[in-house]
Backbone as XML, in Angstrom:
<?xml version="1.0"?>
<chain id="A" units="angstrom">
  <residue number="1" name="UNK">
    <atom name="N" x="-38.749" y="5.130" z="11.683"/>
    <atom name="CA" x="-38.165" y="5.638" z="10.453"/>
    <atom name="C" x="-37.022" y="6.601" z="10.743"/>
  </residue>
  <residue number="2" name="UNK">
    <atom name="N" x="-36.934" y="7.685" z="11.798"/>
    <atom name="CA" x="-36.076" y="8.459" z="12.004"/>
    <atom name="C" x="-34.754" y="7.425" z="12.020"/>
  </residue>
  <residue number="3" name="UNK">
    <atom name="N" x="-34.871" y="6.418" z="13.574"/>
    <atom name="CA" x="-33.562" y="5.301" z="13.518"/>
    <atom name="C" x="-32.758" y="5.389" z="12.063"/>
  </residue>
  <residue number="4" name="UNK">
    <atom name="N" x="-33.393" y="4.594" z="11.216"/>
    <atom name="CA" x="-33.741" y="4.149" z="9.834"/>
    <atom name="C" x="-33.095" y="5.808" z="9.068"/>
  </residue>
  <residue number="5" name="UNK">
    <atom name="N" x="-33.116" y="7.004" z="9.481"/>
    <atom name="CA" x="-32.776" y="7.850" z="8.507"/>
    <atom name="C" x="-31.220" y="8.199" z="9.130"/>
  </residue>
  <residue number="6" name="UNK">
    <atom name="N" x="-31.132" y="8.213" z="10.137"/>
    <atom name="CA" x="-29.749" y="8.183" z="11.212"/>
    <atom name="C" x="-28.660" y="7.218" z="10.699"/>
  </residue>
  <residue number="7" name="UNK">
    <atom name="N" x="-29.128" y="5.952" z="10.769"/>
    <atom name="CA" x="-28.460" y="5.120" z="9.777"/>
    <atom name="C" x="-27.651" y="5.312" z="8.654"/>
  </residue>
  <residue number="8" name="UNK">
    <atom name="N" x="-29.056" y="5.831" z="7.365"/>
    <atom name="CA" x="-28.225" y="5.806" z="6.475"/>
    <atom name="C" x="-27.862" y="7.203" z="6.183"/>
  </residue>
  <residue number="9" name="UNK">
    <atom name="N" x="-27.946" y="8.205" z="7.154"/>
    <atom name="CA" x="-27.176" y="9.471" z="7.195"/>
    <atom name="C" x="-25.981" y="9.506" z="7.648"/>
  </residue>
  <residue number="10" name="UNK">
    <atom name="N" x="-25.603" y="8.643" z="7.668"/>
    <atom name="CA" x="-24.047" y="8.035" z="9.076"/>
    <atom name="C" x="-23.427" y="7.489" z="7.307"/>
  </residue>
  <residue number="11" name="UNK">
    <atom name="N" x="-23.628" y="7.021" z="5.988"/>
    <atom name="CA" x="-22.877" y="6.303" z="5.026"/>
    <atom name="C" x="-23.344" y="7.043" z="3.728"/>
  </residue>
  <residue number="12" name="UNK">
    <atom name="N" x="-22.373" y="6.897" z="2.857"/>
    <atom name="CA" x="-22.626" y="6.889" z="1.544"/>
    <atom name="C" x="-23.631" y="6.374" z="1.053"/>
  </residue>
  <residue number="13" name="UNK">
    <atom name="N" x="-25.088" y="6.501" z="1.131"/>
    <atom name="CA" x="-25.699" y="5.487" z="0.927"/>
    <atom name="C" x="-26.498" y="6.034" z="-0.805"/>
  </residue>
  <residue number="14" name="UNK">
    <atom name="N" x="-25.949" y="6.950" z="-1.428"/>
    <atom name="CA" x="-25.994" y="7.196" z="-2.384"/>
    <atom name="C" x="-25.252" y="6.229" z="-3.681"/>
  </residue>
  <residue number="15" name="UNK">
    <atom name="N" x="-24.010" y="6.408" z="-3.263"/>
    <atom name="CA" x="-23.096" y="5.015" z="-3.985"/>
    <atom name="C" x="-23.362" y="3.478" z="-3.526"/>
  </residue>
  <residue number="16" name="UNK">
    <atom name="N" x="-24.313" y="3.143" z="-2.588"/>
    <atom name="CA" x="-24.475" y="1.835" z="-2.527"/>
    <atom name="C" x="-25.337" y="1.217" z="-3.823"/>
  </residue>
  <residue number="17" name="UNK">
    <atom name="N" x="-24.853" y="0.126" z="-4.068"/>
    <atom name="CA" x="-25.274" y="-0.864" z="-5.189"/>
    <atom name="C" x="-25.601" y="-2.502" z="-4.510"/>
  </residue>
  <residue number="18" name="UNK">
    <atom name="N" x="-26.933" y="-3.001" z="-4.978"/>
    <atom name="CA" x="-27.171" y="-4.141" z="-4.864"/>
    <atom name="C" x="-25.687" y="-5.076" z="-5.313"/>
  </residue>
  <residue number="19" name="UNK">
    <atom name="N" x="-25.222" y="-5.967" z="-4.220"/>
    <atom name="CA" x="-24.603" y="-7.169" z="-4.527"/>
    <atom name="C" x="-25.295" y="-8.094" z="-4.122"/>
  </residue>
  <residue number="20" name="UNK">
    <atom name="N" x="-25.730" y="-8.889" z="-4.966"/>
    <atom name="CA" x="-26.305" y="-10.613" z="-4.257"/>
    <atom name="C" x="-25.048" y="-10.991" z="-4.176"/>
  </residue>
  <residue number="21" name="UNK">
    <atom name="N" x="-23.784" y="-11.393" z="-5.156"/>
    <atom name="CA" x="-22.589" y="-12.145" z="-4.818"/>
    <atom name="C" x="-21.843" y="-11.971" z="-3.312"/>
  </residue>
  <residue number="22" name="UNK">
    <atom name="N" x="-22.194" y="-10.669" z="-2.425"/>
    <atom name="CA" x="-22.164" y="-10.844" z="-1.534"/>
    <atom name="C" x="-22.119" y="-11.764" z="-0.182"/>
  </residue>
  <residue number="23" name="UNK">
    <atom name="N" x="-23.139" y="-11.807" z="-0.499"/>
    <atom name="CA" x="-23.718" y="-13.301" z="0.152"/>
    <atom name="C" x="-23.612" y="-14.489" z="-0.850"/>
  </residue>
  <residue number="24" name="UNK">
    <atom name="N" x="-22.977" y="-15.013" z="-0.034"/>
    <atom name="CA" x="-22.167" y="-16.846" z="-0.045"/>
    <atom name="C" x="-22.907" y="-17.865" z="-0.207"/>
  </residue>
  <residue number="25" name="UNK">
    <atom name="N" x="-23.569" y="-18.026" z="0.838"/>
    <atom name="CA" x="-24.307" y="-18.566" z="1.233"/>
    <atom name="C" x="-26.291" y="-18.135" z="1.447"/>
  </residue>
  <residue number="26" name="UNK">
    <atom name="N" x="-27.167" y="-18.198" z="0.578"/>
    <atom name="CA" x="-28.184" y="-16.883" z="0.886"/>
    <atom name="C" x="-29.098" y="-17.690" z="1.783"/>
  </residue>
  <residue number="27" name="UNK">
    <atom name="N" x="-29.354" y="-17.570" z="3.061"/>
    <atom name="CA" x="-30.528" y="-18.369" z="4.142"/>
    <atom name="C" x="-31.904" y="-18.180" z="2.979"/>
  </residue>
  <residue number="28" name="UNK">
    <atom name="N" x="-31.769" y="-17.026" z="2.448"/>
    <atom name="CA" x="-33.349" y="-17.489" z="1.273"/>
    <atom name="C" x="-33.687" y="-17.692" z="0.501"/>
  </residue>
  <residue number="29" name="UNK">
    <atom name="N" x="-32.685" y="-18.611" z="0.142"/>
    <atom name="CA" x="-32.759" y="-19.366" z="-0.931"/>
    <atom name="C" x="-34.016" y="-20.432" z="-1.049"/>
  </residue>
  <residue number="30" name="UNK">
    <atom name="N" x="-33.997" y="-21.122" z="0.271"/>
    <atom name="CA" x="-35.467" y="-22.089" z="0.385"/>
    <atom name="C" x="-36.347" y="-21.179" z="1.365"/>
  </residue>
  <residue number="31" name="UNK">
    <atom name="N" x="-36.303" y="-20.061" z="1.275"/>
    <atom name="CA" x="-37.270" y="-19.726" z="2.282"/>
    <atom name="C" x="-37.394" y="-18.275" z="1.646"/>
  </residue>
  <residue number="32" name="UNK">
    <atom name="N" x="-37.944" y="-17.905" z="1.394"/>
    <atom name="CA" x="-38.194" y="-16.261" z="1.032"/>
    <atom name="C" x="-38.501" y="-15.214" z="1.912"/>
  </residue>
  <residue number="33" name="UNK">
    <atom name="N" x="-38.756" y="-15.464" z="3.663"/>
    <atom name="CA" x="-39.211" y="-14.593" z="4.597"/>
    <atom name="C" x="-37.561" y="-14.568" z="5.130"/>
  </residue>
  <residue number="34" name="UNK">
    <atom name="N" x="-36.549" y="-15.070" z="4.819"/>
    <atom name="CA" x="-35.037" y="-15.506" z="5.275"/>
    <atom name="C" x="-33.995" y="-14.643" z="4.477"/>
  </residue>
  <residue number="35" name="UNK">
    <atom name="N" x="-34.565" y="-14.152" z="3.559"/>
    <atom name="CA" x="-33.874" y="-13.620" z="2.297"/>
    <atom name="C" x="-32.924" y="-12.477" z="2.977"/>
  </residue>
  <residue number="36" name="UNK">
    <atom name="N" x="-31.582" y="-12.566" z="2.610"/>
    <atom name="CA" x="-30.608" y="-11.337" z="3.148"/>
    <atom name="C" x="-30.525" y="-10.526" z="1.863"/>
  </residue>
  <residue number="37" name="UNK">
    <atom name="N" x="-30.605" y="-9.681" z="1.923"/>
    <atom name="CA" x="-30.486" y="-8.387" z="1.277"/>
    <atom name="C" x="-29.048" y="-7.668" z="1.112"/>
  </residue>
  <residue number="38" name="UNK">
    <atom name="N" x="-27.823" y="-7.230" z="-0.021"/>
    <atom name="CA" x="-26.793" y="-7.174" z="0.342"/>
    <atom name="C" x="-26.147" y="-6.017" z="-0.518"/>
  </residue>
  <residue number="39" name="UNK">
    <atom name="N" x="-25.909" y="-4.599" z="-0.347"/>
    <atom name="CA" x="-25.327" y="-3.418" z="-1.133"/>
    <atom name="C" x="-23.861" y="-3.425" z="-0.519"/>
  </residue>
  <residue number="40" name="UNK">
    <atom name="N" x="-23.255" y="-2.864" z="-1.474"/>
    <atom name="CA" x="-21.590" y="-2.382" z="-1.227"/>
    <atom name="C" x="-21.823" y="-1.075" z="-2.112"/>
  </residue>
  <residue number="41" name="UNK">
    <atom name="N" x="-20.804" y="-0.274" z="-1.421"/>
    <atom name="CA" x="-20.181" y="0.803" z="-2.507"/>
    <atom name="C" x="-19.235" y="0.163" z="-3.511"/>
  </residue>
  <residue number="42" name="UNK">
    <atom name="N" x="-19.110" y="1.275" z="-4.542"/>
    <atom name="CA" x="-18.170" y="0.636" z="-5.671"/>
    <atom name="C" x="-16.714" y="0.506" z="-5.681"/>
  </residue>
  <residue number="43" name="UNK">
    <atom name="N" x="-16.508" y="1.521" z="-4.222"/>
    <atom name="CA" x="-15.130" y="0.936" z="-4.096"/>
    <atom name="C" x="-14.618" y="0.524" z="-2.691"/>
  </residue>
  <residue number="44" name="UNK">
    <atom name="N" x="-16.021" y="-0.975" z="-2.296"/>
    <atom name="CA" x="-16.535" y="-1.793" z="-1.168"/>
    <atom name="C" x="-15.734" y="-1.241" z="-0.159"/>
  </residue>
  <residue number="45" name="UNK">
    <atom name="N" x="-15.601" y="-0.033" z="-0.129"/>
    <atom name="CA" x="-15.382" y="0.665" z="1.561"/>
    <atom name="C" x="-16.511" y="0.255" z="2.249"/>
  </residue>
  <residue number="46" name="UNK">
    <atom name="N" x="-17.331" y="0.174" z="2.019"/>
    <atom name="CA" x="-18.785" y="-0.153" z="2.574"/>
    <atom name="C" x="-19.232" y="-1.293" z="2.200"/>
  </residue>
  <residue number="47" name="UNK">
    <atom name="N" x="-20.492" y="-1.511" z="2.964"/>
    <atom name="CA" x="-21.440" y="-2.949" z="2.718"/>
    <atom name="C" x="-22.638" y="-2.976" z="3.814"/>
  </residue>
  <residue number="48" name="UNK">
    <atom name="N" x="-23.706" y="-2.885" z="3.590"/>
    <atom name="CA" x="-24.692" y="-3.231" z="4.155"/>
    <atom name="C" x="-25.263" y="-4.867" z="3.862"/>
  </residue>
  <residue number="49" name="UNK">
    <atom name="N" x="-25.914" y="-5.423" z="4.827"/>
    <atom name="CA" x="-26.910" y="-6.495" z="4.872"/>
    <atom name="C" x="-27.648" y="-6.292" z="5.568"/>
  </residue>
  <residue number="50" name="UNK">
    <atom name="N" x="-29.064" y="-6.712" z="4.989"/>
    <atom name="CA" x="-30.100" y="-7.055" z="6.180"/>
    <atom name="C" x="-30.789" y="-8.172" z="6.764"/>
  </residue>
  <residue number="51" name="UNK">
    <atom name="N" x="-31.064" y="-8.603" z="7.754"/>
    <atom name="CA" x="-31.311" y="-10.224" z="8.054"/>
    <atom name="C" x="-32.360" y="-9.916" z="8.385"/>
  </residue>
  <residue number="52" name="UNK">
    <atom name="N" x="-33.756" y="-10.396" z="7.884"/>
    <atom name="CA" x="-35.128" y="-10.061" z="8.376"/>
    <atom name="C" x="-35.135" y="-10.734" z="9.427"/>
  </residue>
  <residue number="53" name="UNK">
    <atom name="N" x="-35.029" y="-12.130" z="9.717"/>
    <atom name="CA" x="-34.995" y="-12.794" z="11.243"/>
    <atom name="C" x="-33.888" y="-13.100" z="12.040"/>
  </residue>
  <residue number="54" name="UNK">
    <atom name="N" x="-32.895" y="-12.579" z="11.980"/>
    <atom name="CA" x="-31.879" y="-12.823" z="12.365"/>
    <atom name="C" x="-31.161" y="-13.846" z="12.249"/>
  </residue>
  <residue number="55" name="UNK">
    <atom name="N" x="-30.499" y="-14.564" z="12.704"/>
    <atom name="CA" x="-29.806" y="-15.496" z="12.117"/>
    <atom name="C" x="-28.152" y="-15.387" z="11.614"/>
  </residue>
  <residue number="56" name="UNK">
    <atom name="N" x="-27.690" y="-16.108" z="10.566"/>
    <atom name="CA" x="-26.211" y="-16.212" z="10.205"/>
    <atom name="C" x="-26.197" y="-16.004" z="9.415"/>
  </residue>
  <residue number="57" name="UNK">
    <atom name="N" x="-25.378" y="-14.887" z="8.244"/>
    <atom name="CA" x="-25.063" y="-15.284" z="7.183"/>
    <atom name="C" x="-23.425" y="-15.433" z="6.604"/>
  </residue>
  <residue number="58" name="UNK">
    <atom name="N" x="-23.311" y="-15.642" z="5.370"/>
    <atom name="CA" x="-21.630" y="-16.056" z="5.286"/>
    <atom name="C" x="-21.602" y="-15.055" z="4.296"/>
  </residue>
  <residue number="59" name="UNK">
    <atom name="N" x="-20.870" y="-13.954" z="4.305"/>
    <atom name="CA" x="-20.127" y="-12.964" z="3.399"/>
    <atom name="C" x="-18.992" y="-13.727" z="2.640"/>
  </residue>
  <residue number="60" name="UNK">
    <atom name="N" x="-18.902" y="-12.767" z="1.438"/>
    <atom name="CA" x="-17.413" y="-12.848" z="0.880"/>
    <atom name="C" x="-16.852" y="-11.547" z="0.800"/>
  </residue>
  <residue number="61" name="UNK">
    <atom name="N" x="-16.064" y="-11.666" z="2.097"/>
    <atom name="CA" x="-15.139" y="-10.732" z="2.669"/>
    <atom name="C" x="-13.642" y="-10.064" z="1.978"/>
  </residue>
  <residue number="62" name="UNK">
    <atom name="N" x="-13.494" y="-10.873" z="0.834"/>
    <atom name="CA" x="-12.558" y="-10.917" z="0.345"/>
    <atom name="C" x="-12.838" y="-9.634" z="-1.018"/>
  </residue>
  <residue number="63" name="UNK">
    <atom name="N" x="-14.211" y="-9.533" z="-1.105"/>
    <atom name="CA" x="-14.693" y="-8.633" z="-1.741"/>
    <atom name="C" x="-14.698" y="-7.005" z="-1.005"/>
  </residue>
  <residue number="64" name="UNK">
    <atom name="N" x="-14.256" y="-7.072" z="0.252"/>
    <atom name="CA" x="-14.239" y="-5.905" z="0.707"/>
    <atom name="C" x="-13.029" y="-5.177" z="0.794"/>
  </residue>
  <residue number="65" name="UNK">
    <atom name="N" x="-12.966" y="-3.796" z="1.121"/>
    <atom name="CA" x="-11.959" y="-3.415" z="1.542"/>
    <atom name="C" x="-11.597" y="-3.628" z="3.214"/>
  </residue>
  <residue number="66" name="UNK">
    <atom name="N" x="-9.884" y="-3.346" z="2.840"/>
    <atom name="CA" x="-9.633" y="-3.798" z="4.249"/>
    <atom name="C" x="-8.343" y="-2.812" z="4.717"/>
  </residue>
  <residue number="67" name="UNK">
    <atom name="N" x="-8.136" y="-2.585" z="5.976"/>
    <atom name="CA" x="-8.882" y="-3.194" z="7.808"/>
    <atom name="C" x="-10.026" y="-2.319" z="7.785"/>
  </residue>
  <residue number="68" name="UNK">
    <atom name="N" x="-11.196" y="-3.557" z="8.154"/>
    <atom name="CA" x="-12.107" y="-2.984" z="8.121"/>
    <atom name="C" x="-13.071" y="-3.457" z="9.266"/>
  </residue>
  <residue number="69" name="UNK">
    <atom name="N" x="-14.393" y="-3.068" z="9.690"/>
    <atom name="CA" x="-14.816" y="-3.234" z="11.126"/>
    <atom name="C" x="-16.009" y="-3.176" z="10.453"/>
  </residue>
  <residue number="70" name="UNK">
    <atom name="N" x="-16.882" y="-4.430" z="11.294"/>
    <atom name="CA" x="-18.634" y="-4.691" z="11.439"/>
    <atom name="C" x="-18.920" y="-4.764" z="12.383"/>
  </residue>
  <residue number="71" name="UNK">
    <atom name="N" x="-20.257" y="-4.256" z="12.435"/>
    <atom name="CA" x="-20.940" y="-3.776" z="13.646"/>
    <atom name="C" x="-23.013" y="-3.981" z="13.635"/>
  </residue>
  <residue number="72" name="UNK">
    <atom name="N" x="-23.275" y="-4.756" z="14.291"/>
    <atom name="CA" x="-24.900" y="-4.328" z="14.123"/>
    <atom name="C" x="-25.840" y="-3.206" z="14.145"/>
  </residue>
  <residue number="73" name="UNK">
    <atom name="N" x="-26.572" y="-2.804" z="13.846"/>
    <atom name="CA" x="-27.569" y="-1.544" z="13.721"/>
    <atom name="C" x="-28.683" y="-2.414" z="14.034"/>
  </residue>
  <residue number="74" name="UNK">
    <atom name="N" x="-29.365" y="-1.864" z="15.276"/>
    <atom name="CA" x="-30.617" y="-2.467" z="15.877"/>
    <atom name="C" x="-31.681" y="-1.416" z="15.160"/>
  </residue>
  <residue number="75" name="UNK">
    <atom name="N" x="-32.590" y="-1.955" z="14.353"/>
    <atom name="CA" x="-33.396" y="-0.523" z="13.414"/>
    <atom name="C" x="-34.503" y="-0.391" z="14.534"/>
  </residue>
  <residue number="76" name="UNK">
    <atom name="N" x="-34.755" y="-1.149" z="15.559"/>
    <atom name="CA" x="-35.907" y="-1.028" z="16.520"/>
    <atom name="C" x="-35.499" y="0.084" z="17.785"/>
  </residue>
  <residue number="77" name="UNK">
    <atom name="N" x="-34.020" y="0.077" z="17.771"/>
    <atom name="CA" x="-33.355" y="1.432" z="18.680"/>
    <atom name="C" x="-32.480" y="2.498" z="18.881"/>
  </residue>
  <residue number="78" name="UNK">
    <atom name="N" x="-31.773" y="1.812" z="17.266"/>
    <atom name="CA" x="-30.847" y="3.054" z="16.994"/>
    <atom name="C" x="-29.655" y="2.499" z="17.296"/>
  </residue>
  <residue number="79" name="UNK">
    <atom name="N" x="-29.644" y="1.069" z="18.345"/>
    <atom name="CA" x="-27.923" y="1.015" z="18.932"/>
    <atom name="C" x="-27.275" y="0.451" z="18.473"/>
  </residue>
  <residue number="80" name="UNK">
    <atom name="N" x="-25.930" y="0.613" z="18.412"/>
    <atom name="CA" x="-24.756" y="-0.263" z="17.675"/>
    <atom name="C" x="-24.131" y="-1.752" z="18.335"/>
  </residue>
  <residue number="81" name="UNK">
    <atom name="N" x="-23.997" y="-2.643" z="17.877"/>
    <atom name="CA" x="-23.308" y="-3.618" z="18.925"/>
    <atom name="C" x="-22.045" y="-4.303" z="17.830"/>
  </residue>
  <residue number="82" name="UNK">
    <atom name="N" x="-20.802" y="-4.106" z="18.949"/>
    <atom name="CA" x="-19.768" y="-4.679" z="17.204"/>
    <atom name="C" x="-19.873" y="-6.213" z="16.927"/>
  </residue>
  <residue number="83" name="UNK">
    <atom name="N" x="-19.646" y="-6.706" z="15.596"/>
    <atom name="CA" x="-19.555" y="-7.560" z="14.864"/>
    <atom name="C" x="-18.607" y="-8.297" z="14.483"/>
  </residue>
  <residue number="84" name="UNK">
    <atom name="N" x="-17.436" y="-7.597" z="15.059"/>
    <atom name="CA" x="-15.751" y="-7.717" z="15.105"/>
    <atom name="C" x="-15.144" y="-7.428" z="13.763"/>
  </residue>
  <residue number="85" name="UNK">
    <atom name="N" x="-13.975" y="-7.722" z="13.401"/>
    <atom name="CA" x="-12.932" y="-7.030" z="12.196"/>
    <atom name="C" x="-13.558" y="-8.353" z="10.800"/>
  </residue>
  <residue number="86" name="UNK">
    <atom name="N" x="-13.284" y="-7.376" z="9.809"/>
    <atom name="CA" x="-13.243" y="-8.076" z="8.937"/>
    <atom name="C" x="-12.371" y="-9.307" z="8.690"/>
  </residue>
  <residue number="87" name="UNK">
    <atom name="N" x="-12.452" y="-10.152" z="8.082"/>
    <atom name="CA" x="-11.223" y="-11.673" z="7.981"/>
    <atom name="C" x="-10.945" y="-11.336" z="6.658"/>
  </residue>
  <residue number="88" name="UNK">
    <atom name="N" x="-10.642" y="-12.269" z="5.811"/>
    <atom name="CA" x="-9.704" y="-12.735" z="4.850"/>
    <atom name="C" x="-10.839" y="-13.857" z="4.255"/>
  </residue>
  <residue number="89" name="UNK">
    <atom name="N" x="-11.073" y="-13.910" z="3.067"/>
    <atom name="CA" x="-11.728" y="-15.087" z="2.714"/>
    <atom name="C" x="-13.421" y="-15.025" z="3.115"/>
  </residue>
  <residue number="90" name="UNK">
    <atom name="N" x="-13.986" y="-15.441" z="3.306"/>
    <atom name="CA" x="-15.621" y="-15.627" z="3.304"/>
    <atom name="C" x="-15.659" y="-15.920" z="5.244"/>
  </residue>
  <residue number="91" name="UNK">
    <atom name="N" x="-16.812" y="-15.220" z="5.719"/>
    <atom name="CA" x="-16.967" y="-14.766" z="6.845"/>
    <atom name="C" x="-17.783" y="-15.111" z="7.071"/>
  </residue>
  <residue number="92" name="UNK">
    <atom name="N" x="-18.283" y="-15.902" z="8.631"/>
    <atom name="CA" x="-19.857" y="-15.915" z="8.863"/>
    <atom name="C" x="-20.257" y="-14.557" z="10.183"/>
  </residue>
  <residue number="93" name="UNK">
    <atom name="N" x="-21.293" y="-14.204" z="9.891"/>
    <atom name="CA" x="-21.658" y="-13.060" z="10.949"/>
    <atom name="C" x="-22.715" y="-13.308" z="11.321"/>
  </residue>
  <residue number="94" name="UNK">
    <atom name="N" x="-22.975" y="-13.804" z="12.589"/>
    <atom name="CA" x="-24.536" y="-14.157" z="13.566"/>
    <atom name="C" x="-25.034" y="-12.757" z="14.071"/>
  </residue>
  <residue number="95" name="UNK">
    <atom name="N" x="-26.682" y="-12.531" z="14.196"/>
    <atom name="CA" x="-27.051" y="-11.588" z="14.324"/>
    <atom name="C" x="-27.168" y="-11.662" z="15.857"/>
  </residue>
  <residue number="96" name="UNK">
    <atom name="N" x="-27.332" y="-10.948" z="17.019"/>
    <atom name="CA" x="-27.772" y="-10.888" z="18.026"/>
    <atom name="C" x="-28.822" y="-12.200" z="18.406"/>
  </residue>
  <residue number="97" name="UNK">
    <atom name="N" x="-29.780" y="-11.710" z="17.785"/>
    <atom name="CA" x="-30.609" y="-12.197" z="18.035"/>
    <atom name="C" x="-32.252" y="-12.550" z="16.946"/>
  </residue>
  <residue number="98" name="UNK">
    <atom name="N" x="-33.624" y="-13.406" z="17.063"/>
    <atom name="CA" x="-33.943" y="-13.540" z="16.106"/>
    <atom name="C" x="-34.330" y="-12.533" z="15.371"/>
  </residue>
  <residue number="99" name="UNK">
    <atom name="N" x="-34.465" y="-11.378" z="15.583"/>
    <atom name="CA" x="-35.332" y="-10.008" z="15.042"/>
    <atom name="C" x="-34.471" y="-9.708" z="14.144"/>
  </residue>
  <residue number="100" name="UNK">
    <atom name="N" x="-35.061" y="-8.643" z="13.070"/>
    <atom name="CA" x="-34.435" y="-8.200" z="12.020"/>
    <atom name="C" x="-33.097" y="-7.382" z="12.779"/>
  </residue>
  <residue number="101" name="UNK">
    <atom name="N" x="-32.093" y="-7.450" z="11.919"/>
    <atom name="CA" x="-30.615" y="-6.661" z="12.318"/>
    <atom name="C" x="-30.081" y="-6.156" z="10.733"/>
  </residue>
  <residue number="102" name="UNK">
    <atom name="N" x="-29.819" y="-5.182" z="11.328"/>
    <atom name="CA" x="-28.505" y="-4.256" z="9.909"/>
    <atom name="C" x="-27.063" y="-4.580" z="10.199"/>
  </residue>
  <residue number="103" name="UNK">
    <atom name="N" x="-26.351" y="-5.383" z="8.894"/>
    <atom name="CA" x="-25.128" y="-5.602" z="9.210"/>
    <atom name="C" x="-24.421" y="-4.453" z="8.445"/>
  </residue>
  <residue number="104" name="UNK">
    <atom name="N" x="-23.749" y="-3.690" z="9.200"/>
    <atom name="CA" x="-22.569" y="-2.515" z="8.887"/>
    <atom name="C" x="-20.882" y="-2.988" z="8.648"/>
  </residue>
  <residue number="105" name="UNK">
    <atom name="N" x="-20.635" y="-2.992" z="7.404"/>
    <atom name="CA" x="-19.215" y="-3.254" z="7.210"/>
    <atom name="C" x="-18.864" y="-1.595" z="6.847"/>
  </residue>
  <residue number="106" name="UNK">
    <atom name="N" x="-17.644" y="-1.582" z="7.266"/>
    <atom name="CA" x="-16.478" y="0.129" z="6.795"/>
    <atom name="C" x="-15.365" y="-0.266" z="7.237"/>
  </residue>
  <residue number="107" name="UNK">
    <atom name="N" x="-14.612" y="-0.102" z="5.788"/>
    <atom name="CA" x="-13.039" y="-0.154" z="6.145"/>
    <atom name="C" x="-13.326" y="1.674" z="6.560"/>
  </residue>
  <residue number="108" name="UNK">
    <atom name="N" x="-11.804" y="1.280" z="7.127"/>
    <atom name="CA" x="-11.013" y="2.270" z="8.154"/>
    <atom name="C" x="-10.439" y="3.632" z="7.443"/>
  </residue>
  <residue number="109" name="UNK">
    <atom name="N" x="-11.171" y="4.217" z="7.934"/>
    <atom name="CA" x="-10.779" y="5.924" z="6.391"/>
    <atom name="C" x="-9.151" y="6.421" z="6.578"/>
  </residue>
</chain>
């Protein structure tokens, strides 16, 4: 839980708001243990996702602000691994690996 409070002490996580339109594409749609989870701030400087098993999902990137940079949050250790720059248009972002991962979007202050 500490990881987990580090996290969202690092963002606005007061102004985050549920977006499903976020996600493009939702992996849980036929599967409900697959389900991505997806907040932005209201003025999408930000964006969280969460992938319970890891996996791919496809953003709409075009909804964000930009130049902006993603990065993983491992909630099992605290560490960051990048995710590379935001694109233009709808994005796919693979998680590491199968375990749950936090996807971190922030445009550039």
């Amino acid at each position: 839980m500490a990881l987990l409070r580090r996290f969202f002490d690092s963002l606005p996580w007061w102004r985050l708001r549920p977006d499903p339109e976020l996600v493009v594409a939702q992996p849980g749609r036929g599967d409900p243990t697959l389900f991505v989870a997806a907040v932005r701030t209201d003025d999408a400087a930000a964006a969280v996702a969460y992938l319970p098993k890891g996996g791919s999902v496809t953003l709409d990137a075009a909804a964000l602000k930009r130049p902006a940079a993603a990065r993983w949050f491992d909630p099992r250790t605290g560490e960051w691994s990048s995710a590379g720059a935001l694109t233009e248009g709808t994005q796919e972002f693979t998680a590491p690996d199968t375990r749950d991962w936090v996807l971190d979007i922030r445009a550039a202050e």
